[in-house]
C-alpha atoms as an extended CHARMM CRD file, in Angstrom:
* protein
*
       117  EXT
         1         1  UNK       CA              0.0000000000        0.0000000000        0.0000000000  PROA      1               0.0000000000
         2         2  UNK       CA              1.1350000000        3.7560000000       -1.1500000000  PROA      2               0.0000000000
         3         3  UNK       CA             -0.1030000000        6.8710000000        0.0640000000  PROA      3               0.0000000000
         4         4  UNK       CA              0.9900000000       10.0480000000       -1.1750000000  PROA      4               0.0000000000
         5         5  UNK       CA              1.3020000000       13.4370000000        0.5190000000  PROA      5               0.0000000000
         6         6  UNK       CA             -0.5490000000       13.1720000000        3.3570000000  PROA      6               0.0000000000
         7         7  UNK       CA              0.0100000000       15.5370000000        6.8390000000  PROA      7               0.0000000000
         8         8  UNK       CA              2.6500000000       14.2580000000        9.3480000000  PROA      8               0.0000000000
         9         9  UNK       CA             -0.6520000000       14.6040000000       11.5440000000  PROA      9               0.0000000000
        10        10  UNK       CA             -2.5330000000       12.3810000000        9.9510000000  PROA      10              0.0000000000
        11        11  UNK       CA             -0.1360000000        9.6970000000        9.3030000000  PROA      11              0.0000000000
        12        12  UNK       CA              0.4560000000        9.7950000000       13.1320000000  PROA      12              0.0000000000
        13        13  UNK       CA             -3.3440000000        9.2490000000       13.9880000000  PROA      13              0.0000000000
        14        14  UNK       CA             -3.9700000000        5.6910000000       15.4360000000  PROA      14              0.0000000000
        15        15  UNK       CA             -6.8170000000        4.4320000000       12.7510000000  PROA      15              0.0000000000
        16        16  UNK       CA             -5.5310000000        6.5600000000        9.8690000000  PROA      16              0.0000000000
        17        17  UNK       CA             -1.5510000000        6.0010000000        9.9010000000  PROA      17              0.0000000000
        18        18  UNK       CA             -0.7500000000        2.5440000000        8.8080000000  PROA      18              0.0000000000
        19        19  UNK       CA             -0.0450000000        0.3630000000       11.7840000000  PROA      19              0.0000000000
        20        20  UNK       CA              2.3250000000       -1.7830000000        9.7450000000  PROA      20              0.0000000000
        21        21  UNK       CA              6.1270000000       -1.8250000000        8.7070000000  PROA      21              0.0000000000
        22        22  UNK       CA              7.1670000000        0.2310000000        6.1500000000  PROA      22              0.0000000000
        23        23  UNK       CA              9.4840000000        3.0710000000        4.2210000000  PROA      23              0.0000000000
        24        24  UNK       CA              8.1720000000        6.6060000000        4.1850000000  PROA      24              0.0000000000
        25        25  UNK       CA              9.6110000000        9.9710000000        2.6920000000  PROA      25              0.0000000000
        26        26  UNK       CA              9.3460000000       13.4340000000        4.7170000000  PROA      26              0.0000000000
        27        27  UNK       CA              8.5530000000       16.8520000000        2.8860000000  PROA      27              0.0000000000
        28        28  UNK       CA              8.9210000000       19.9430000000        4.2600000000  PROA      28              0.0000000000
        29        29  UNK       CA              7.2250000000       22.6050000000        2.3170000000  PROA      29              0.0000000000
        30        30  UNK       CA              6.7190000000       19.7080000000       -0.7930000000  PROA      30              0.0000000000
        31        31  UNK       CA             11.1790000000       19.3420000000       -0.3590000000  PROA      31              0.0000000000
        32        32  UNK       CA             12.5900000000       15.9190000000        0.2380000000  PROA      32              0.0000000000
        33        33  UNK       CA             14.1210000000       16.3780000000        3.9430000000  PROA      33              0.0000000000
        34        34  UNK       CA             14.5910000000       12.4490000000        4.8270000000  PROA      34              0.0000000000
        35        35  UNK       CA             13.9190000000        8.5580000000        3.9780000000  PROA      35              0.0000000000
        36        36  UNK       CA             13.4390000000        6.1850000000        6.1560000000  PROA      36              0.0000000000
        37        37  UNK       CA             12.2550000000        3.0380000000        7.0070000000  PROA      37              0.0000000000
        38        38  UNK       CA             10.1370000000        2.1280000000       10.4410000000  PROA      38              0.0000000000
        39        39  UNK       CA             10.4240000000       -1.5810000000       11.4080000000  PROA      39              0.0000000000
        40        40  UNK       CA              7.9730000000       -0.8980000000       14.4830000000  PROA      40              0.0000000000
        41        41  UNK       CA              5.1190000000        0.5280000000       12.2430000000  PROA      41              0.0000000000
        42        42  UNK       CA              5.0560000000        3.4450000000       10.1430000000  PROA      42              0.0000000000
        43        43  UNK       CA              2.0280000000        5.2480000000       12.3170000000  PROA      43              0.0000000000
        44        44  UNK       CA              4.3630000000        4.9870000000       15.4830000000  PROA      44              0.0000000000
        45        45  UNK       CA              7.2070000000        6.2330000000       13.8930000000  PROA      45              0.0000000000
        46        46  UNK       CA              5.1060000000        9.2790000000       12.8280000000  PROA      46              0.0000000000
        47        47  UNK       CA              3.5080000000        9.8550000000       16.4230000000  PROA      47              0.0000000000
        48        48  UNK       CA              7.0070000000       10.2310000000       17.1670000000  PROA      48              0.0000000000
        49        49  UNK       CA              8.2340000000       13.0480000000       14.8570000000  PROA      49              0.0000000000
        50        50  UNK       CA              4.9010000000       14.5620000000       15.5680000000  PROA      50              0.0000000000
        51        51  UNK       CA              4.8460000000       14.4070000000       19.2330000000  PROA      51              0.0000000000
        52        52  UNK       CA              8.3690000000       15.8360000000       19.2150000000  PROA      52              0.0000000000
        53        53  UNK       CA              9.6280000000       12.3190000000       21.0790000000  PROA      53              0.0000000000
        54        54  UNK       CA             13.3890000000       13.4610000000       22.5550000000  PROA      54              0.0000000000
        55        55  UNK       CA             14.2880000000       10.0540000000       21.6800000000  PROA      55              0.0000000000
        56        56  UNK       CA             13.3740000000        9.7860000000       17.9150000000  PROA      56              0.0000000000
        57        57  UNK       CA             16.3900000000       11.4400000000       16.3420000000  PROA      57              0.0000000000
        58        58  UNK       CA             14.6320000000       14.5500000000       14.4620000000  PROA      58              0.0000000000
        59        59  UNK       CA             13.9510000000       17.0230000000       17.3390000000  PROA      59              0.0000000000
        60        60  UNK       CA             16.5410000000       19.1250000000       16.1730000000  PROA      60              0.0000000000
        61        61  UNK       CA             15.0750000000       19.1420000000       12.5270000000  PROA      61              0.0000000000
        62        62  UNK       CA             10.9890000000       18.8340000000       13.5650000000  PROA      62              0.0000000000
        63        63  UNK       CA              9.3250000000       21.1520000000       15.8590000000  PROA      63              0.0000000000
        64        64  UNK       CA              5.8220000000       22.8050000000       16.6140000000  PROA      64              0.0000000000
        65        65  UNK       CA              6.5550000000       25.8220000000       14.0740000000  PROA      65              0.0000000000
        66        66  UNK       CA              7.1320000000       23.4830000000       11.0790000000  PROA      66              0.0000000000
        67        67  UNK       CA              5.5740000000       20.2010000000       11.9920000000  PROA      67              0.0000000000
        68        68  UNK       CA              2.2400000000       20.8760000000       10.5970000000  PROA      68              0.0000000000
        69        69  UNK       CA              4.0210000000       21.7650000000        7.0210000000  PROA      69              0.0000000000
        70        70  UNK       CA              5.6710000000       17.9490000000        7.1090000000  PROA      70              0.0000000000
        71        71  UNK       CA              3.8010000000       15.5540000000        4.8280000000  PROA      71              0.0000000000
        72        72  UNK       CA              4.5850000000       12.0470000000        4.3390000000  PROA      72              0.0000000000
        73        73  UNK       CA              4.5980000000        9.8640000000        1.4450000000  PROA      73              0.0000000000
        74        74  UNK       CA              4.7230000000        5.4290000000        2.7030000000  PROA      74              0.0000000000
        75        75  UNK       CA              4.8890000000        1.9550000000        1.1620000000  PROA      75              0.0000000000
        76        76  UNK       CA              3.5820000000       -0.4930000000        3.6840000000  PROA      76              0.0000000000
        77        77  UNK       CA              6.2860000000       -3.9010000000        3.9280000000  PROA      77              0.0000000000
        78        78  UNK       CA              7.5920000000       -6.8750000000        5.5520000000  PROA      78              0.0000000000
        79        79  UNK       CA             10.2990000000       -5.9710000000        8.6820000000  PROA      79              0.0000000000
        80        80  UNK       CA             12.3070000000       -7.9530000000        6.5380000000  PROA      80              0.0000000000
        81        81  UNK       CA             12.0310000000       -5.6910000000        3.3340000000  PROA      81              0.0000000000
        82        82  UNK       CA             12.6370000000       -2.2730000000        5.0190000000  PROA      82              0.0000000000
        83        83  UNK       CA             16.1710000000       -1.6960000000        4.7000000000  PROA      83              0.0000000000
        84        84  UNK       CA             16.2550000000       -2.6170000000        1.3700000000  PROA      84              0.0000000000
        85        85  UNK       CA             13.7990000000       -0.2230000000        0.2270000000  PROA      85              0.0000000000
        86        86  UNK       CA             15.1460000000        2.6350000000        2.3220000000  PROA      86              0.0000000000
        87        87  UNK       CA             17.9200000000        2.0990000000        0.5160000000  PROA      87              0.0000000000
        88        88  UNK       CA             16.3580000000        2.1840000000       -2.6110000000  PROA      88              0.0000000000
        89        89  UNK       CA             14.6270000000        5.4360000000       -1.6210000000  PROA      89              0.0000000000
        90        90  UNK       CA             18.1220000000        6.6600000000       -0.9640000000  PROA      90              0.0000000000
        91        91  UNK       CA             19.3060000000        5.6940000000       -4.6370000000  PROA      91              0.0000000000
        92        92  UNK       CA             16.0850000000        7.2190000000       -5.9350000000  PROA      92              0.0000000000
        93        93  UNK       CA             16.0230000000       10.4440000000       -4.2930000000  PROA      93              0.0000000000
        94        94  UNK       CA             20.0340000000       11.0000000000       -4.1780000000  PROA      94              0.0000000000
        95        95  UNK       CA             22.6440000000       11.0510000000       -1.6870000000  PROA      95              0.0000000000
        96        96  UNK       CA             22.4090000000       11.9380000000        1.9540000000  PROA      96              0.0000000000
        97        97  UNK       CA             23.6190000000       15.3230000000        1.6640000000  PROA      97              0.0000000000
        98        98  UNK       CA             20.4910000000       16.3860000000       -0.1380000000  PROA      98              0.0000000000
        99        99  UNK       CA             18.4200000000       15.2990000000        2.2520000000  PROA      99              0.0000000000
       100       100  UNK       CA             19.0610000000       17.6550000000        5.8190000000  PROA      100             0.0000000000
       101       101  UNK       CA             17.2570000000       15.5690000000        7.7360000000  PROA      101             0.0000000000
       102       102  UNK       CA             19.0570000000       12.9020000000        7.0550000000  PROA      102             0.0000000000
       103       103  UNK       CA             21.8900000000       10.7680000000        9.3310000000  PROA      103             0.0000000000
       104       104  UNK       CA             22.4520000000        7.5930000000        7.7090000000  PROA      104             0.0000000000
       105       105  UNK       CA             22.2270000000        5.5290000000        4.6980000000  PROA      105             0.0000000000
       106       106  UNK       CA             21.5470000000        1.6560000000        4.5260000000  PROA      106             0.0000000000
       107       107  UNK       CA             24.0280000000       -0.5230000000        2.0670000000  PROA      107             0.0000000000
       108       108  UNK       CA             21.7360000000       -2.8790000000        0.7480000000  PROA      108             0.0000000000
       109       109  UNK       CA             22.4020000000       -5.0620000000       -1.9000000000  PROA      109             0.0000000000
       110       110  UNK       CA             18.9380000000       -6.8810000000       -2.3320000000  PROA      110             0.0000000000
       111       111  UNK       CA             16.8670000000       -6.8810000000       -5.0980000000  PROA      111             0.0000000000
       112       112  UNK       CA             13.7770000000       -8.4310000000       -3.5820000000  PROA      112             0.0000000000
       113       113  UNK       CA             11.5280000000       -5.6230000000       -2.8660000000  PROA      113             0.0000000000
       114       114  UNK       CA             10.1200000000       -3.0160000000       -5.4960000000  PROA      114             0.0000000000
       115       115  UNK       CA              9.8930000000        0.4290000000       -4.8690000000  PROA      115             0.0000000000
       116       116  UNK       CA              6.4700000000        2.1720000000       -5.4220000000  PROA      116             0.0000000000
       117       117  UNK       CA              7.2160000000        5.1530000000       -3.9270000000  PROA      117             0.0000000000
């Protein structure tokens, strides 16, 4: 499953956020900030960033001014499959230094999983 564009607000919302594993891509302002992958469920990853978790890694980046601008584009997946398409998101939408949100890149050399995203 693919959904594109919708609010980092929604995509956190128990019920509308997909419960399941998956990849995901953060826009700010409709700009590529960050891939990812969430092996514990892309709707908890996303409450999260949205609930400005100190433990999630973005605080720095996401934050009540700009939060509400964040939308999020996901491909649902097997645990298994996620950091093969993360990497795949990062050969699609270039190297980590175009993405400022970004800390790390997965290596992986799988070609299991396709990309919808």
């Amino acid at each position: 499953m693919t959904d594109f564009n919708i609010p980092l607000k929604n995509a956190a919302k128990s019920g509308i956020g997909p419960a399941s594993s998956g990849v995901y891509i953060l826009r700010l302002n409709g700009r590529v900030m960050k891939v990812g992958s969430a092996a514990i469920g892309i709707q908890k990853r996303m409450q999260q960033y949205y609930d400005l978790n100190p433990f999630c890694g973005l605080n720095r980046h996401i934050n009540k001014e700009n939060r509400d601008s964040i939308s999020v584009t996901y491909q649902t997946c097997l645990p298994s499959a996620c950091e093969e398409l993360e990497s795949k998101l990062f050969d699609k939408y270039g190297p980590i230094h175009l993405m400022p949100w970004a800390t790390r890149r997965p290596n992986c050399t799988q070609n299991q999983y396709t990309l919808l995203i």
